[in-house]
C-alpha positions in Angstrom: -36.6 31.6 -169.5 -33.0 29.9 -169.5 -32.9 29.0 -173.4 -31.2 31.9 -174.7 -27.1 31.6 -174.5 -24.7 34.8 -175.5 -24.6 38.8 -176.0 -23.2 39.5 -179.1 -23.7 36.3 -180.6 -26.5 35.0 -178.9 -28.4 31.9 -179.5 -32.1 30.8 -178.8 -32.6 27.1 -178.7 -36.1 25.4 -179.1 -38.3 22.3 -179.8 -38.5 19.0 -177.6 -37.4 15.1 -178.0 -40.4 14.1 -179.7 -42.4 17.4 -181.0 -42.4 18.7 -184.4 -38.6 19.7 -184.2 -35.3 21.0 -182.9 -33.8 24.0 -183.3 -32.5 27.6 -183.3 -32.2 31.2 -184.1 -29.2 33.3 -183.9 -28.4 37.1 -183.2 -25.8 38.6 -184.0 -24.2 37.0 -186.8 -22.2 39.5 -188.7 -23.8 40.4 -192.4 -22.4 38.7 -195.3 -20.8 35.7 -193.9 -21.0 32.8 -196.5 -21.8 29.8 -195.1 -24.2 27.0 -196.6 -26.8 24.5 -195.5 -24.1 21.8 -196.4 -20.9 22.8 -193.9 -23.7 23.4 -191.3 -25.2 19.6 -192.0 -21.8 17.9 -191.8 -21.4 19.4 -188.1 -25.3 18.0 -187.8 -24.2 14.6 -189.3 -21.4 14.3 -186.7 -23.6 14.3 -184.2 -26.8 12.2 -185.5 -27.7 9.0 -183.9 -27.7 5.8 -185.0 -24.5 6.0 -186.9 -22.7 3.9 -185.0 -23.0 0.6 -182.7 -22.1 2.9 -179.7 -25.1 5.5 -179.8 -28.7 5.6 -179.6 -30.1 3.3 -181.9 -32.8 5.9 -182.7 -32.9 6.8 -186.6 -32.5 10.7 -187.9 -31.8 12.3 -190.6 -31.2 15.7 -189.0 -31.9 17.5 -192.1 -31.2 21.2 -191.4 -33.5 23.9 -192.9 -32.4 27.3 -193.1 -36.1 29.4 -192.5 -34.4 33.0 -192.1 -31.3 35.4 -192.5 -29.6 33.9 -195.5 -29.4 35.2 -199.0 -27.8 33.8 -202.0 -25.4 32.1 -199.8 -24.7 35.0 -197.3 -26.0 35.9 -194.2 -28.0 38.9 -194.1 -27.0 40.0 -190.0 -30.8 39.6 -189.6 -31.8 36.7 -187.1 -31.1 33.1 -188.0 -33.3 30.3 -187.8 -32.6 27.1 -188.4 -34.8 23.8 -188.2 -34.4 20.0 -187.7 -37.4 18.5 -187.8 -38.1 15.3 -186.0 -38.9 11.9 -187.9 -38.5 9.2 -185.7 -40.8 10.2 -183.5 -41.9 7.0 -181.3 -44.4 8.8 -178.6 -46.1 4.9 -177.9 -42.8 4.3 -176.6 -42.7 6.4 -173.4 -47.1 5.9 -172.7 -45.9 4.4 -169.5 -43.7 7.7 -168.7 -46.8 9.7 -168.9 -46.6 9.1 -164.5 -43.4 7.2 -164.0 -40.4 9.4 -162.7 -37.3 7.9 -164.3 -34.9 7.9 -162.1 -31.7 10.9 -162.8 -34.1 11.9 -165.2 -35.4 15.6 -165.2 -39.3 14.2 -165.4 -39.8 15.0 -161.6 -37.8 18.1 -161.9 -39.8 19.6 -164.9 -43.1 18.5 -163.2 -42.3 20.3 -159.5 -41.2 23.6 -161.8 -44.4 23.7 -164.3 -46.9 21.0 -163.5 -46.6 19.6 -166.7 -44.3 18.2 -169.1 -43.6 16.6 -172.6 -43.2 12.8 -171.4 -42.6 11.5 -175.0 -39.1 11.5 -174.6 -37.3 14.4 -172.1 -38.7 16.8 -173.8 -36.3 19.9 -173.8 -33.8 18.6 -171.6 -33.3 15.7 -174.2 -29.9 15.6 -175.5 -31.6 16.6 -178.6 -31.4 19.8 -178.1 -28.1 20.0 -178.7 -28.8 20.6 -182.4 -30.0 23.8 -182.0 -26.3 24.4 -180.4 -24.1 22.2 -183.0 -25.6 24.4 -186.1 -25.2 27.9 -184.2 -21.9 26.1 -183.7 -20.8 25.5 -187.0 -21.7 29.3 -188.0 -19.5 30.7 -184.8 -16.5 28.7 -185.5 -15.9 30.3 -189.3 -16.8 33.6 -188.0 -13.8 32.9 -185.5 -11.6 31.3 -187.9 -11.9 34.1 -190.7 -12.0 36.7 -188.3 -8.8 35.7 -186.0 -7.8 32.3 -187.4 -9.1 30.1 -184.0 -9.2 26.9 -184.5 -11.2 24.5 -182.0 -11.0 20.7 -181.3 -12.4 18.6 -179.5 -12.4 14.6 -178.4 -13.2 12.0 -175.9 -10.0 11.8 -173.1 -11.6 9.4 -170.7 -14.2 6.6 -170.4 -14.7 5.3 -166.8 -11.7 4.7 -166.2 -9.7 4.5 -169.6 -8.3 7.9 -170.3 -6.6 8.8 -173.6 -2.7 9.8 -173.9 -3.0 13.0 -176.2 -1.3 16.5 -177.0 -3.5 19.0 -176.9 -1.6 21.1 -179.0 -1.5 19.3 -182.0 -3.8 16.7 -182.0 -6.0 17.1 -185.4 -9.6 16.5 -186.0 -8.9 14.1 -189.1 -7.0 11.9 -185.5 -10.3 12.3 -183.3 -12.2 11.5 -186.4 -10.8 8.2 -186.9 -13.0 5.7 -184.9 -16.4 5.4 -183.8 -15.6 6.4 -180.2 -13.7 10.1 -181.2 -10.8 9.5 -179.7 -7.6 10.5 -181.0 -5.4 7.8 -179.1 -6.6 5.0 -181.6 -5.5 2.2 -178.7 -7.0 3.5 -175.8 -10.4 4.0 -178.3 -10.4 0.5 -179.2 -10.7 0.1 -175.4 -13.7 2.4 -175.0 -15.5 0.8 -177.5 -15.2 -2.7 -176.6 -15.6 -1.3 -172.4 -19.0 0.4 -173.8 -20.5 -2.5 -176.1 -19.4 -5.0 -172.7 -21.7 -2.6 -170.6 -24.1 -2.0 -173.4 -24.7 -5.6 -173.4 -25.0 -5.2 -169.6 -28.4 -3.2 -170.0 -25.7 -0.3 -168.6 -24.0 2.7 -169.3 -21.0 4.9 -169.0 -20.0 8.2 -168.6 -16.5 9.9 -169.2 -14.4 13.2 -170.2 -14.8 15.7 -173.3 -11.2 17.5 -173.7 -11.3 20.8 -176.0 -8.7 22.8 -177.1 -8.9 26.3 -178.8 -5.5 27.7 -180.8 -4.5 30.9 -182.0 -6.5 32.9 -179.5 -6.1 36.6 -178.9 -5.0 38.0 -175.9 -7.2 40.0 -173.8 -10.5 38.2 -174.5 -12.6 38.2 -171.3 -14.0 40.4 -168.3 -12.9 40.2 -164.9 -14.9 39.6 -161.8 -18.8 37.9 -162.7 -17.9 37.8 -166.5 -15.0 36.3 -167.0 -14.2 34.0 -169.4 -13.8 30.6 -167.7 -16.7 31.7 -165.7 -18.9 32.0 -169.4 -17.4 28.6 -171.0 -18.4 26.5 -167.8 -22.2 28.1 -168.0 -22.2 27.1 -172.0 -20.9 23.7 -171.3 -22.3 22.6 -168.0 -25.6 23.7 -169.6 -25.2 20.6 -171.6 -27.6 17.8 -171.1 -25.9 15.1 -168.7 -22.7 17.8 -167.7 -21.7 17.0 -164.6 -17.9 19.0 -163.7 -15.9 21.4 -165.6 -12.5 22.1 -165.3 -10.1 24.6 -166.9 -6.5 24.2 -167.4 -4.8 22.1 -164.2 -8.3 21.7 -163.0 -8.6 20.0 -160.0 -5.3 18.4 -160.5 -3.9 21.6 -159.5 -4.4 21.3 -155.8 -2.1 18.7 -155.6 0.9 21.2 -156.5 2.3 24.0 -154.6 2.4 27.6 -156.0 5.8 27.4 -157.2 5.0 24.4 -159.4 1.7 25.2 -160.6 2.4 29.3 -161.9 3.1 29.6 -165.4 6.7 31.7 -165.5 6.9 34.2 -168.2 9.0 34.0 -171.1 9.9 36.3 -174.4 10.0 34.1 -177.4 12.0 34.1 -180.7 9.4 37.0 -182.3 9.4 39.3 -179.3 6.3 37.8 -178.1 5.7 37.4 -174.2 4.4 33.8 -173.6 4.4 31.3 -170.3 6.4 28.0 -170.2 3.5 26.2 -169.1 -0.1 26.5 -169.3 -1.3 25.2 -166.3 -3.6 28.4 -166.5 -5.2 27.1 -169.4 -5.1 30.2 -171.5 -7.0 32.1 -169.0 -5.8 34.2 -166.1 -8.0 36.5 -163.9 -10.9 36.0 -166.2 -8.7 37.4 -169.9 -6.8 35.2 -172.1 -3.3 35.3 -172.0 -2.7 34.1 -176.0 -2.1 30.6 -175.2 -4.3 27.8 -176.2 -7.9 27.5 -173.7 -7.6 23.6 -173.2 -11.1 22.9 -170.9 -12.7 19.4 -169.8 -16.2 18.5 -169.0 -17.7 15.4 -167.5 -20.6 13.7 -168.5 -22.7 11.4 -166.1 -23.2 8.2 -167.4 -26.6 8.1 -169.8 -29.5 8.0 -167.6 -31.6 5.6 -170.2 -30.6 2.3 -169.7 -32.3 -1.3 -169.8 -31.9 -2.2 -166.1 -35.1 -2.4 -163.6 -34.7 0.2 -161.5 -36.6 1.5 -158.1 -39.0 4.7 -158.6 -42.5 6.3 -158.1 -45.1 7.9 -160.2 -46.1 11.5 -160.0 -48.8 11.0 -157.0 -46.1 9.4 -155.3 -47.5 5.5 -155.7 
């Protein structure tokens, strides 16, 4: 249970750290889409380890293999599956694991839910899961940009305490994809990196703020009450490994303003069109887009794997 995301387009992710492989199938993808193993492997290779001095040092290809659902280059609107499969695969490295909790870990967790666990790695709550996501990913935003022209970015705002200066509403991937770190202020990104190698050295490690922005989105996206659509983009991303707060809009910056200054006031632009001043809703109100851009944050604990000698027990409590 709990690895299936999504009703129309729904996704299934599987595979653990260290097993055979990563992946996922999808449901719900439209028929004749065209979409190749290549523009889903550059979404795969932007999210690959080892391909900078700032990531896990662990070595993948992250190959994808398309098992199911395409034909000749389209999709058939049969189920999906596609594969990763694991090569550097170093289970001699965790032996010790096999009864040591480590700590902010889910090893504990996963052992007082099934009794056993994967201990080569984390398993399924391994970060590496998220491949599954980023190639479902890659086939979700060109249905979205063929079928309505939506356009999604996203980049690093904040590390520890270094936080970005960027506009949301035109910043540009080729900008977030312009240093190691993703972020599109290139001076506060020199920051990050050098903040993260001094901690790195350290044995430590950091946490900080994702910012995404989505353009050109319909009005009237959404559901109220239990499925609205804030409510549906916080259980995608806090499902993320290491996800730790969500905001929308304002966010939690919002409380520090009174009604007056935090409603969006209504306006009729130059085309007829209604639109707010501000966007302090974030492209959402009462669960339904309004036709503004969605601009959403998520915070990421700082990496749980780190070099330093901590405190802990094994799993019969010694």
């Amino acid at each position: 249970m709990g690895n299936t995301f999504g009703h129309l387009f729904r996704i299934t992710t599987f595979g653990e750290s260290h097993g055979g492989g990563v992946g996922v199938v999808i449901d719900g993808c439209p028929p004749q889409l065209e979409i190749s193993a290549e523009e889903i492997q550059v979404e795969l290779d932007r999210r690959r380890p080892g391909q900078s001095k700032i990531t896990t040092p662990r070595k993948e290809t992250d190959t994808c293999e398309i098992v199911s659902g395409m034909f000749q280059g389209k999709t058939l609107g049969t189920p999906i599956m596609i594969m990763v499969r694991n090569k550097d695969t170093r289970p001699q490295d965790y032996s010790e694991m096999a009864q040591t909790y480590r700590p902010s870990h889910a090893d504990a967790t996963y052992d007082a839910k099934y009794g056993i666990r994967n201990w080569q790695g984390g398993g399924r709550s391994s970060a590496r899961e998220t491949i599954g996501r980023v190639a479902a990913g890659a086939i979700a935003k060109k249905i979205l940009a063929q079928v309505a022209g939506i356009e999604i970015v996203g980049y690093v705002k904040r590390i520890q305490n270094l936080e970005a200066i960027v506009e949301p509403n035109s910043v540009t991937l080729e900008q977030v994809e312009s240093n190691i770190v993703r972020c599109p202020d290139a001076e506060c990104a020199a920051r990050m990196v050098e903040l993260i190698e001094q901690i790195g050295r350290s044995g430590n490690s950091l946490g900080g703020v994702v910012e995404c922005i989505a353009r050109n989105i319909p009005k009237g996206l959404g559901e109220p009450v239990f499925d609205k659509l804030e409510a549906d983009l916080a259980k995608g991303v806090m499902s993320l490994p290491a996800s730790k707060g969500f905001e929308i809009g304002s966010g939690f910056a919002g409380t520090m303003l009174t009604g007056s200054e935090h409603n969006d006031e209504f306006y009729t632009d130059e085309t007829g069109e209604i639109r707010t001043v501000t966007n302090r809703s974030g492209g959402i109100q009462g669960g339904i887009t309004n036709g503004e851009n969605i601009i959403l944050r998520v915070a990421f604990k700082p990496t749980a794997t780190i070099r330093k000698q901590q405190r802990t027990v094994t799993s019969t409590g010694e």
